[in-house]
N, C-alpha and C positions, 0 to 999 in steps of 0.2 A: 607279680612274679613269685613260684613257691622259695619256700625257704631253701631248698632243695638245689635252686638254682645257686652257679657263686662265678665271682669276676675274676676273669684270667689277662695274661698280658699273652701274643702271640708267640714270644721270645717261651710261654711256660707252657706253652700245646708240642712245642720238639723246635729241632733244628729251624733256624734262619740261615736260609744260603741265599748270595747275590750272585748271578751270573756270571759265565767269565767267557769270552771269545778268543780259541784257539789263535794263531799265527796265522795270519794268510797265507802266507807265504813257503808254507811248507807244505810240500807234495803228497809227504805219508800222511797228514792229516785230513786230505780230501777221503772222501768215501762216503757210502751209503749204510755205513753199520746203526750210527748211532742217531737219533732223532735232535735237533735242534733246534730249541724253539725260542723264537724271537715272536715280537710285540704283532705281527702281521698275522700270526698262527690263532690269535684271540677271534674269533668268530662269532663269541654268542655263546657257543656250545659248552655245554659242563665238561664236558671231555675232550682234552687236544690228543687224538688219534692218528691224523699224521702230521707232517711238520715241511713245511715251506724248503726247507735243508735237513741235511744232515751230513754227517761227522765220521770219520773212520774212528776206529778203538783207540789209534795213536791219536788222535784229534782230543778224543774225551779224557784220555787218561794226562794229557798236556795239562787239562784243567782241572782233573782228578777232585777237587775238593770244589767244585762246582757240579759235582753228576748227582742227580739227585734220582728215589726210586719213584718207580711207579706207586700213584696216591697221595703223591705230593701236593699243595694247594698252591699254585702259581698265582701271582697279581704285578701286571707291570706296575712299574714304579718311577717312570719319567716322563715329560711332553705330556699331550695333549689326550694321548689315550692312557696317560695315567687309572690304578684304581679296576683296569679290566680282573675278575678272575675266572681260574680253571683250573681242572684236575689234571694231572698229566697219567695216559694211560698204560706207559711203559718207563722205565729209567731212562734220563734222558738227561741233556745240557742244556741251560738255558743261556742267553746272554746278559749282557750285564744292565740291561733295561728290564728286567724281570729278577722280581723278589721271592725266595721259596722257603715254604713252611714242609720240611719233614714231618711228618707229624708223629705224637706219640702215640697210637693205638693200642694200647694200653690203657687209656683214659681219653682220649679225645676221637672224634669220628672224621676221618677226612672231611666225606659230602657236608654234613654238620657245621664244620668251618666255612667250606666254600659256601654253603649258601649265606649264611652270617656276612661273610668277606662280601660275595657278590653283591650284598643291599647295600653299600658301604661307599661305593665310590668318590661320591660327591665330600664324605668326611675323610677320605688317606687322600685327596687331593689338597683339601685344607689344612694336611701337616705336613705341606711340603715346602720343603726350602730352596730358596733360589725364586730368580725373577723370569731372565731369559728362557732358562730351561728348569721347569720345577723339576726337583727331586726327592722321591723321598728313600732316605738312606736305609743300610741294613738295621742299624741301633735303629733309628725314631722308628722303622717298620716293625722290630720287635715290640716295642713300647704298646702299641694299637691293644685297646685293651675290648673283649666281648665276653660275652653271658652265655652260660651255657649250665644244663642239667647232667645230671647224670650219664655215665655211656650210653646203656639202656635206650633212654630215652632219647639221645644222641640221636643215635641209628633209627628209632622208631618215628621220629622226624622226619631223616632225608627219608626211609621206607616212604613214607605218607605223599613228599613232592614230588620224590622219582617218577612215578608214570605221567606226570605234567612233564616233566623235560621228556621223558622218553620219547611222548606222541612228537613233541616239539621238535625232539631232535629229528625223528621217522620224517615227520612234515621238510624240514630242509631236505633230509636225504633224497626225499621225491621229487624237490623243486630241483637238485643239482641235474636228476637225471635227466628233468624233462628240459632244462636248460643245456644239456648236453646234447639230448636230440634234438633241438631246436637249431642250435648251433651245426649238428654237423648237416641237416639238411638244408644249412645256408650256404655252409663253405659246398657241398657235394654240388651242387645248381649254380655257386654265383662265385667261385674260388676256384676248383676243381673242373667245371661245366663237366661231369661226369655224363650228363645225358648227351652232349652235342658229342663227348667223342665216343660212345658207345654207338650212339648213329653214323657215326664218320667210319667205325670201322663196321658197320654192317650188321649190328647186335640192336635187340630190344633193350631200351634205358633200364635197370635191375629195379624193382617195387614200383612200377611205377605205369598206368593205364595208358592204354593208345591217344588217350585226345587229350591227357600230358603232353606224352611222348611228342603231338605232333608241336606241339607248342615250341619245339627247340629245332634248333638247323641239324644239319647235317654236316656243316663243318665248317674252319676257322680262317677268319681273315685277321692280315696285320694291322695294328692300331702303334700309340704311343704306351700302352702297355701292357706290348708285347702280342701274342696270339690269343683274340678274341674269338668266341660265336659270332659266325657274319649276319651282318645286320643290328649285331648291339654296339651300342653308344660309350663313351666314357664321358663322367660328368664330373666335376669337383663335388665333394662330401656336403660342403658348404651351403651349396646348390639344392640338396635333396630335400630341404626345410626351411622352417623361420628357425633360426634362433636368437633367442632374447638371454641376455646376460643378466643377472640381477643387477639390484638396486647397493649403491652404496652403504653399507653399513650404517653410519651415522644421520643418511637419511632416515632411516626408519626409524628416529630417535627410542631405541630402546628400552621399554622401563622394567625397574624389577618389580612390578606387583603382578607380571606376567596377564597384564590388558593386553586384550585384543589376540593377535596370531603368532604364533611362534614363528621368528625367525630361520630359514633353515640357509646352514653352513656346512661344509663337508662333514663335520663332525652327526648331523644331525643326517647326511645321506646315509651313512652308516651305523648310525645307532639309533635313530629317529628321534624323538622328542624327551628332552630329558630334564631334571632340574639345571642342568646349567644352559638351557636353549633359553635365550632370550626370548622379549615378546616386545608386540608394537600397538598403538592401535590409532598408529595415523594412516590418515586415507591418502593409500599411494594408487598409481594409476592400474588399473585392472591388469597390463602385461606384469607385474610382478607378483600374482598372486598364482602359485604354484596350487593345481586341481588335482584331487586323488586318479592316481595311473598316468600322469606324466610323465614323461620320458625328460629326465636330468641326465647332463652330462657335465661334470667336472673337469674343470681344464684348467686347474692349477693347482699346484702342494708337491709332494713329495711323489716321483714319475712310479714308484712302482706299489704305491698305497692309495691316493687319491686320484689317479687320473682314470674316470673309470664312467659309466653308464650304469645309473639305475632306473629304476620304477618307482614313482613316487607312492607309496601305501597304505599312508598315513591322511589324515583330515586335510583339508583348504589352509594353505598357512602362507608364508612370505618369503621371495625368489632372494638369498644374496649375494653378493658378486662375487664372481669367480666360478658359477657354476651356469650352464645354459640351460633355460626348459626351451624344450624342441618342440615344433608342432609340424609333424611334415603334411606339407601341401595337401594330400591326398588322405583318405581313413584308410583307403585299402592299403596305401601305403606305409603304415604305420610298424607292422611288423618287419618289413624289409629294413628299413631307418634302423629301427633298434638293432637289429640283428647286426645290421652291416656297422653300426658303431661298437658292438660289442667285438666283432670281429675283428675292427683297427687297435683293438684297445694296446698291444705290445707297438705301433706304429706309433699311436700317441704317448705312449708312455719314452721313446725313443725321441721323438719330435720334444718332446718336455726334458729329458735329460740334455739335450744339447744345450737348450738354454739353463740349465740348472744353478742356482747360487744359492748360497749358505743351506744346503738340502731340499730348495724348491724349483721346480721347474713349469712351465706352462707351456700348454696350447694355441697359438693366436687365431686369431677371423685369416690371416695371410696364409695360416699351416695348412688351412680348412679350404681353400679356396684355391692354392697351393695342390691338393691332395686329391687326387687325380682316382677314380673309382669303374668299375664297368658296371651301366645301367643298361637292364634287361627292355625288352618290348612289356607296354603296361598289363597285355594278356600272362606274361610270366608271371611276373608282381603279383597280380591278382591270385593266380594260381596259388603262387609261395602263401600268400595272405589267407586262401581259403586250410591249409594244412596248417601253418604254425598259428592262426588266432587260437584256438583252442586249447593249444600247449600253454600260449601265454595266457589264457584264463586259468588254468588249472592253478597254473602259476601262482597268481594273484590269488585265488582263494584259497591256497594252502595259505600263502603268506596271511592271510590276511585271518587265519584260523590258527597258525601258529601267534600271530602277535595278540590274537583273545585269552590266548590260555598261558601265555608271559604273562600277561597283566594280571590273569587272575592265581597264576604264580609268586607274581613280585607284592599280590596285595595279600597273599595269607603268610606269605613268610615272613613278615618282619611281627604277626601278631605270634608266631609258631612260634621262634627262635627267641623271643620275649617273656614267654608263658602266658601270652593273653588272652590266646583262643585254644581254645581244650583240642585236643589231637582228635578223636572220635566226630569232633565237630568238621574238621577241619576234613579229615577222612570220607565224610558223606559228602560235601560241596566237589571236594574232587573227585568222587565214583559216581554222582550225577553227573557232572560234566563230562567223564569219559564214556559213560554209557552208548 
């Protein structure tokens, strides 16, 4: 490291501020003015843009000495998403699960910190106090001491990562969209039946070819839920797949020399494979061996964070309990499955709240079987299956181009932000990769 560099404590980069949550209960506090951001709004992304809630002016000004500015460095500071950081993109309130660095720009560089902060996780987790609920405080959060050069060189740093998160960030932005259209030409077909009642009232179905079009009825008969396309079925959710639960934790006896496959837990759905993902390398039976592009569904934790469907997009690793790998019946099948569980996702997270205790709730095999669906003729299926496979490849290979260029992110900045690897150097590997 040059001489050049020198050791700061976070408490001496500007302000420390801890969160603070308005009054529920007060009605001029509700509003859309001000952003507030709580531990869900952590996505990945270096910039939290918008925010899960927000706050009237009376809301923020309640907490007044919790409103922090735009280019703030946010890092939650409790539980199990402990350690996340981000820049906040406008003035904004956080709660009191999140820790905020003002910073002094004058000598320190926001982006600069937060990438420092974001390599860090696994060490602001290990100065946390408490058992049940770690915590790490305002004081021991200022304490957090890191390395850094000159502004200058500050800024000429995050310059050099930025077009890595940029593409990264672009790469999400594409996946929400094509998830968006994926999504509504589930609900428009199998929610809405937009084509049965465009043909009920005598209308061509809107975007959509005559030997579609001829694929749907012409109008609706009564079922148990409610008015259906006549001639489709209703089936429990349950029904539409296998689903296989994972394996008991302590079966997998797992060790820390990180043998064999990494265990995945909720934590690991949403953040993939990390230093604290455990590992195994006993031979458990072939159903709990979760294969890249699996469809997971989560049906236990906290009803409006965890209960949820993803895509497995990471390497062959190991199923654990509390989460389902789904295999439906069918291949063609595969994207209606996912879609229509993505689609219950506010159902299951409602189904989880009811049984909810000490902040957890779950989904059982009885919700699922319980959980009454409308199944199409397998010529629809097939149909939906020839439009949305391609949306979900596309899918899958941004994802899977976004998590090359994290990696090869998270592996030059800890050499960057050390002084280990020359910036020039560092400058070429990232404008070959972006080329």
């Amino acid at each position: 490291m040059s001489s050049e560099w020198r050791s700061y404590r976070l408490d001496e980069a500007g302000r420390i501020v801890t969160g603070k949550t308005p009054k529920g209960n007060v009605a001029k506090y509700v509003g859309r003015d001000v952003p507030f951001v709580t531990p869900p709004d952590f996505d990945g992304s270096k910039w939290i843009d918008e925010t899960a809630r927000r706050i009237s002016k009376s809301g923020a000004l309640s907490v007044k000495n919790s409103i922090v500015p735009a280019g703030s460095v946010l890092v939650t500071c409790i539980g199990s998403d402990m350690g996340k950081a981000a820049l906040t993109r406008s003035s904004c309130v956080t709660n009191q699960q999140i820790n905020a660095v003002v910073v002094d720009e004058d000598r320190f560089c926001p982006e600069f910190l937060y990438y420092n902060l974001s390599l860090r996780k696994d060490e602001i987790r290990g100065l946390a106090g408490g058992s049940a609920q770690p915590i790490l405080n305002k004081s021991a959060f200022g304490q957090v001491r890191f390395n850094c050069p000159p502004l200058l060189q500050q800024k000429a740093i995050a310059a050099a990562v930025g077009p890595l998160d940029n593409r990264i960030t672009l790469l999400r932005e594409t996946n929400a969209t094509l998830e968006a259209i994926a999504q509504a030409l589930f609900k428009s077909w199998f929610v809405d039946f937009d084509p049965v009642r465009a043909k009920a009232e005598g209308r061509q179905p809107e975007s959509m070819d005559a030997t579609t079009a001829a694929l749907f009825p012409d109008s609706f008969e009564e079922s148990e839920l409610g008015l259906v396309p006549e001639g489709w079925m209703s089936r429990p959710i349950y029904d539409m797949a296998t689903y296989i639960n994972g394996a008991a934790y302590k079966a997998f006896e797992p060790n820390a020399e990180r043998r064999g496959l990494p265990i995945i837990k909720i934590a690991e759905l949403k953040a993939g494979v990390s230093a604290q993902t455990a590992f195994s390398d006993v031979a458990m039976p072939t159903k709990y061996l979760i294969e890249t592009g699996d469809i997971l569904f989560s049906w236990s934790g906290n009803p409006d964070t965890s209960i949820d469907t993803f895509v497995w997009q990471h390497a062959p690793a190991l199923l654990n309990q509390h989460i389902f790998r789904v295999l439906p019946h069918e291949t063609c099948e595969r994207s209606f499955v996912l879609q229509m569980l993505r689609n219950l996702k506010p159902v299951f997270a409602e189904l989880a709240r009811n049984k909810q205790t000490t902040g957890l709730g779950h989904v059982t095999v009885a919700d699922m079987k319980r959980l009454q669906v409308v199944y199409p003729p397998m010529s629809v299926i097939e149909q939906f299956n020839i439009l949305a496979v391609p949306i979900h490849q596309m899918i899958f290979g941004n994802e899977q181009q976004a998590q090359t260029l994290t990696q090869l992110r998270d592996t030059l900045l800890p050499r960057l932000i050390s002084g280990q690897l020359r910036l020039p150097e560092a400058e070429k590997i990232i404008e070959g990769v972006l080329a």
